[in-house]
Every structure is written in structure tokens, then in C-alpha cells.
C-alpha positions in Angstrom: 200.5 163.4 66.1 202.9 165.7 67.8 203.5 164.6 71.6 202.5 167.2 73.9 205.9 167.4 76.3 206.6 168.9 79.7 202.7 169.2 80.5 200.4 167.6 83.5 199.4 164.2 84.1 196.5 163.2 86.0 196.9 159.2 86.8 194.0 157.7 88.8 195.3 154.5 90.6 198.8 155.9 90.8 199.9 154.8 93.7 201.1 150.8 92.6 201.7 148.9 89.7 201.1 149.8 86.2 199.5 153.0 87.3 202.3 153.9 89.4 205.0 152.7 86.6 203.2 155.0 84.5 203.7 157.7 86.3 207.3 157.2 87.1 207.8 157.0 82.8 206.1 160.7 82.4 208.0 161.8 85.3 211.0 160.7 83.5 210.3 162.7 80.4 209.5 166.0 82.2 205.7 166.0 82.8 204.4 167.0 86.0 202.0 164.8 87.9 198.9 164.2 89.8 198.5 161.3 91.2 195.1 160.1 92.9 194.6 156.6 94.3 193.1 155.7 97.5 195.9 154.4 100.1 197.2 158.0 101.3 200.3 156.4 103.1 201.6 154.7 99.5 200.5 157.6 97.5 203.0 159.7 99.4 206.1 157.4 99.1 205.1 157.1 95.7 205.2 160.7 94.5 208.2 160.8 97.6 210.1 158.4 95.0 209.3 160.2 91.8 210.3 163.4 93.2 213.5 162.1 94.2 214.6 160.6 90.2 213.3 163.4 88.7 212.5 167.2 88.4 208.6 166.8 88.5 206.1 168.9 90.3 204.1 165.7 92.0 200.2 166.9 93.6 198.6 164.2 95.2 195.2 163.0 96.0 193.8 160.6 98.1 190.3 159.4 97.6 187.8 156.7 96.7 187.1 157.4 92.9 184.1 155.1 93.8 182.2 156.9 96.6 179.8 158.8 95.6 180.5 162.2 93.8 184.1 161.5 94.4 184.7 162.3 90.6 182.6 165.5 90.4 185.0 166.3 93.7 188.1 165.3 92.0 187.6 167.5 89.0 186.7 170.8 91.6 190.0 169.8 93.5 192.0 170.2 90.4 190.2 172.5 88.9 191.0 175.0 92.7 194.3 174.1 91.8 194.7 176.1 88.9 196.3 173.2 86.8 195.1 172.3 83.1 194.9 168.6 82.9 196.7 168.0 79.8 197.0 163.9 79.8 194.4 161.9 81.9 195.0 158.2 82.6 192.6 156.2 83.4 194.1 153.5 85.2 191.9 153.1 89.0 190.3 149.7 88.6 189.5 146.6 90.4 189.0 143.2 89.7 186.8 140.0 90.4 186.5 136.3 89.9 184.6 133.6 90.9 180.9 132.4 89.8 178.7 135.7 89.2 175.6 134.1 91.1 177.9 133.5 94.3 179.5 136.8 94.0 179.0 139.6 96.4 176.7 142.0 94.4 177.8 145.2 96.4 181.0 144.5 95.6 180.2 143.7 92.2 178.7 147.0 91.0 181.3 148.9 93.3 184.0 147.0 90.4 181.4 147.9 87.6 181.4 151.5 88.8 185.0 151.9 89.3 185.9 150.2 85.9 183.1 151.6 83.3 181.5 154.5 84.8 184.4 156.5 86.9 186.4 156.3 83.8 183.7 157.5 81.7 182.6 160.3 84.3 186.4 161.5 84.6 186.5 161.0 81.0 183.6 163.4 80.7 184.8 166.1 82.5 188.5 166.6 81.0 187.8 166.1 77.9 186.1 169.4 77.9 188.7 171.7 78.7 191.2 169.7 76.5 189.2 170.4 73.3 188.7 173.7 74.1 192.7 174.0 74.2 192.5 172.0 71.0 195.3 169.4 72.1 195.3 166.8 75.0 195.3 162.7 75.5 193.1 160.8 77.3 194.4 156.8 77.8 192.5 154.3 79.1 193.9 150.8 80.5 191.8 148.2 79.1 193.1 144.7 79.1 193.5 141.8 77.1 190.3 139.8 78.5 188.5 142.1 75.8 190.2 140.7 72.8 188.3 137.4 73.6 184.2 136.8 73.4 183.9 136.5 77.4 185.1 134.0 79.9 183.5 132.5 83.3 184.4 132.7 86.2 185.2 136.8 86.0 182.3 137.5 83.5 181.5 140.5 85.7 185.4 142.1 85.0 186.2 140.5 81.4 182.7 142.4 80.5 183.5 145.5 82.1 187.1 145.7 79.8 185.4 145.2 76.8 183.2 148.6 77.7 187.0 150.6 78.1 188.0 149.2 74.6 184.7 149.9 72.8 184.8 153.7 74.3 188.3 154.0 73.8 187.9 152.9 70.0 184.5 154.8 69.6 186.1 158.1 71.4 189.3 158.1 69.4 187.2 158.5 66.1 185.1 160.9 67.7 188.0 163.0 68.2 189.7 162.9 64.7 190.7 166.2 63.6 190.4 167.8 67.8 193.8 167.8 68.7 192.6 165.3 71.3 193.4 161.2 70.8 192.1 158.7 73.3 194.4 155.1 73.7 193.6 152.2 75.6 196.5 150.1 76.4 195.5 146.1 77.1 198.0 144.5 79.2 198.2 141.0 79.7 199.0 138.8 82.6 200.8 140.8 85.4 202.5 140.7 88.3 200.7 143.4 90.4 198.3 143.5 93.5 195.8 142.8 90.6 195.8 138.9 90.6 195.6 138.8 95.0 193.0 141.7 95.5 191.1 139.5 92.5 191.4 136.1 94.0 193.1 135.2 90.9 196.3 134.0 92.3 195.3 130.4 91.7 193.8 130.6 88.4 195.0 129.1 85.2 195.7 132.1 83.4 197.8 133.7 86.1 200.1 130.3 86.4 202.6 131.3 84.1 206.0 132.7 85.0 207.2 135.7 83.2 204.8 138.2 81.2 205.3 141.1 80.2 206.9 143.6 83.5 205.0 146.9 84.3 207.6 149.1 83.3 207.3 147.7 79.6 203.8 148.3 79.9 204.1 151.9 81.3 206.7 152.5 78.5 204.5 151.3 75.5 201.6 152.9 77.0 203.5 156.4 77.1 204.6 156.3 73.6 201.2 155.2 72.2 199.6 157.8 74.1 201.8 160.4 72.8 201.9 159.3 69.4 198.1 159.2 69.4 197.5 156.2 68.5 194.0 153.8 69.1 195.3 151.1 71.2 198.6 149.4 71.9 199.0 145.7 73.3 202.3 145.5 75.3 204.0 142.5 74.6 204.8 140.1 71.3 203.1 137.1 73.2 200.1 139.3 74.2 199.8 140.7 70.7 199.5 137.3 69.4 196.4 135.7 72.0 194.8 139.1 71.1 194.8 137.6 67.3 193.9 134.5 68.3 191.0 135.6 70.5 189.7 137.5 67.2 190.0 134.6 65.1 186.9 133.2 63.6 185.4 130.7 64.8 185.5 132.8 68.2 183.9 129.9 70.0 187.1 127.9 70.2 188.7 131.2 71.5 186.0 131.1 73.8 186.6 127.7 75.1 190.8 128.1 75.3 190.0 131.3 77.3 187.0 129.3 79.5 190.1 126.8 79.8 192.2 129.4 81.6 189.9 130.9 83.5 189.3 127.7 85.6 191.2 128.0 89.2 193.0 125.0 90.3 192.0 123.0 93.3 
């Protein structure tokens, strides 16, 4: 696929971690940005940063892609704007652990929302223009949780990730032959807000030093996005527990990834 250069960016969640690294890496090769998350004070600084490295017009909204008709809203803002949204990412999520029958449900289906059904609404809406223009690129951030059968003590989240990689997969062949790919990008363990605002901090999975850094992620995700491909797992160690969390039989997958899913005392 030919990369579509020098055109705008719309990055939900933009305003830290990989969604913010992201946007720093299309900055850096001339794309233009808007940037929508829902802290307005660390959305500014961050398009305040990216304007200062590079040369790229940076719009910003602040808003909760949750609330209700925020997305229809979103869409009129841009659309006011006059901008063509050539490349949306997808990134504005949340996440949850803990057992799903002591879990607040409001806060629940506020994470199932955000997750599943934002992305699919914004999704929905962009995707028109873009195959009317007959070229654009819609990626997704999935994560590695979907490359195994489920887990507890997240079951909620893990499910909701394997809904972005079995739209991303279905959309991309949908698309064949528009001009229009669709990537999800599955990161792995991270060191973002992600594992606090979770409660993950103390959980098996998140114990390990290192991973792969959101900047290798942003960078991976940018080039598989461009080159159209389906989906890209940042990351030689991720790439290989992806393998193993396919690997028949899937129930001993199941119990390594039950294993790390565990929080410590």
C-alpha cells in the first residue's frame, strides 16, 4: 500500500502514553494532528510539546468519548472544522481488574463502551468520508490479552480486546480493494497510566521489568498503519506469547495466562 504522507491524524486518548507517543511519531513525519482525550490541562502540554519538535498543525479536543453522544459530537466538531480525517486512531480506552461479580457494573459498561462501542461508532463515522476519497487508515489498539482464550480476574477488559481484534481483522478484509486498510496494533505489558488507573500494578503479569517502551510501540504502529497491513505485535517477546497463546491445546495457554493474572498479596 502506498503511505498516505503529510495528511491529518485524529488520535483519541492522545494526551499520554501510547496514544500520545503515537502522536509525537506522525508529528515527526509531517502529518498534522487532532488530538482528543479528556484531561484538557495535559492535552494542551501535549500538543504544546509536539508543536515545539515539529512543524505540525496540532487541534485539540477535550471531551469524554464516553458520555453520551460525545462521538456524534466529536465527528460535527471536526467536521465545523473543515478538516478531512485522513488517519483515525483509535487508542481512548480504559481498563479493569478484579473479580467481575465484585466489580462496579457502572464502571464496567462505562469500560465496555469506551473500549468496543466508541471505537466502533468513531469507526463508523470516518470511514465514510475516507472511502469516498478512496484512500485513508483507520488503526485500532488492541492488545495482547486477545491472543489468549480469556483470563480472570479482568475477564471484563481481556473480552472487550478480543472485540478490537476481531473488527479490526473482519474490517480489514472488508476493505480490500477501497483504498482504506484498518490495523490493530496489540501491545504487551507497558509502562503507562494503564496498569495504576487498572489496579493492575500488583498483578503477576505487570511484575516484570522491561517490555517493550511506548515509543517502539508508536513506531511499529505507524509503519504498519501506513503499510496497510492487518495487525502488528510490537515486540520479539510479545510476538512469541501471542504464538503461544494460539497454540493448541489453548487450555494450557489458558491456565499460564490465569497464572499471571493472579495479584500478589
Amino acid at each position: 500500500m502506498k503511505p498516505i504522507d503529510n495528511k491529518t491524524v485524529l488520535i483519541t486518548g492522545a494526551s499520554k502514553g501510547i496514544g500520545l507517543a503515537i502522536a509525537k511519531v506522525f508529528a515527526a513525519h509531517g502529518h498534522n494532528l487532532i488530538l482528543v482525550a479528556r484531561g484538557q490541562a495535559r492535552l494542551e502540554q501535549a500538543a504544546r510539546d509536539i508543536q515545539k519538535s515539529s512543524d505540525s498543525d496540532v487541534l485539540t479536543f477535550s471531551m469524554d468519548l464516553a458520555g453520551e453522544n460525545a462521538v456524534e459530537e466529536l465527528f460535527e466538531k471536526v467536521k465545523q472544522t473543515g478538516l478531512s480525517v485522513d488517519i483515525l486512531v483509535n487508542n481512548a480506552g480504559v481498563g479493569m481488574t478484579g473479580y467481575f461479580a465484585m466489580g462496579d457494573y457502572s464502571t464496567m459498561t462505562n469500560m465496555l463502551r469506551l473500549n468496543m462501542i466508541v471505537l466502533t461508532q468513531l469507526t463508523h463515522l470516518f470511514l465514510q468520508p475516507m472511502l469516498q476519497r478512496k484512500h485513508g487508515r483507520i488503526l485500532n489498539v488492541g492488545s495482547l490479552v486477545a491472543h489468549f482464550s480469556g483470563a480472570p480476574n479482568w475477564s471484563a477488559y481481556v473480552a472487550s480486546k478480543h472485540y478490537v481484534r476481531a473488527f479490526s481483522r473482519g474490517l480489514s478484509r472488508e476493505l480490500k480493494g477501497t483504498g482504506v486498510t484498518a490495523t490493530v496494533v496489540s501491545p504487551g505489558a507497558t509502562a503507562t497510566d494503564f496498569v495504576t488507573t487498572a489496579d493492575a500494578t500488583n498483578m503477576r503479569a505487570y511484575q516484570t521489568r522491561g517490555g517493550t517502551s511506548v515509543e517502539k510501540i508508536a513506531e511499529a504502529a505507524y509503519s504498519a498503519c501506513q503499510a496497510g497491513k492487518v495487525s502488528i505485535i510490537p515486540g520479539m517477546f510479545n510476538k512469541l506469547l501471542a504464538f503461544l497463546g494460539e497454540l493448541h491445546p489453548r487450555a494450557i495457554a489458558f491456565e499460564v495466562f490465569a497464572f499471571l493474572s493472579q495479584k500478589k498479596d
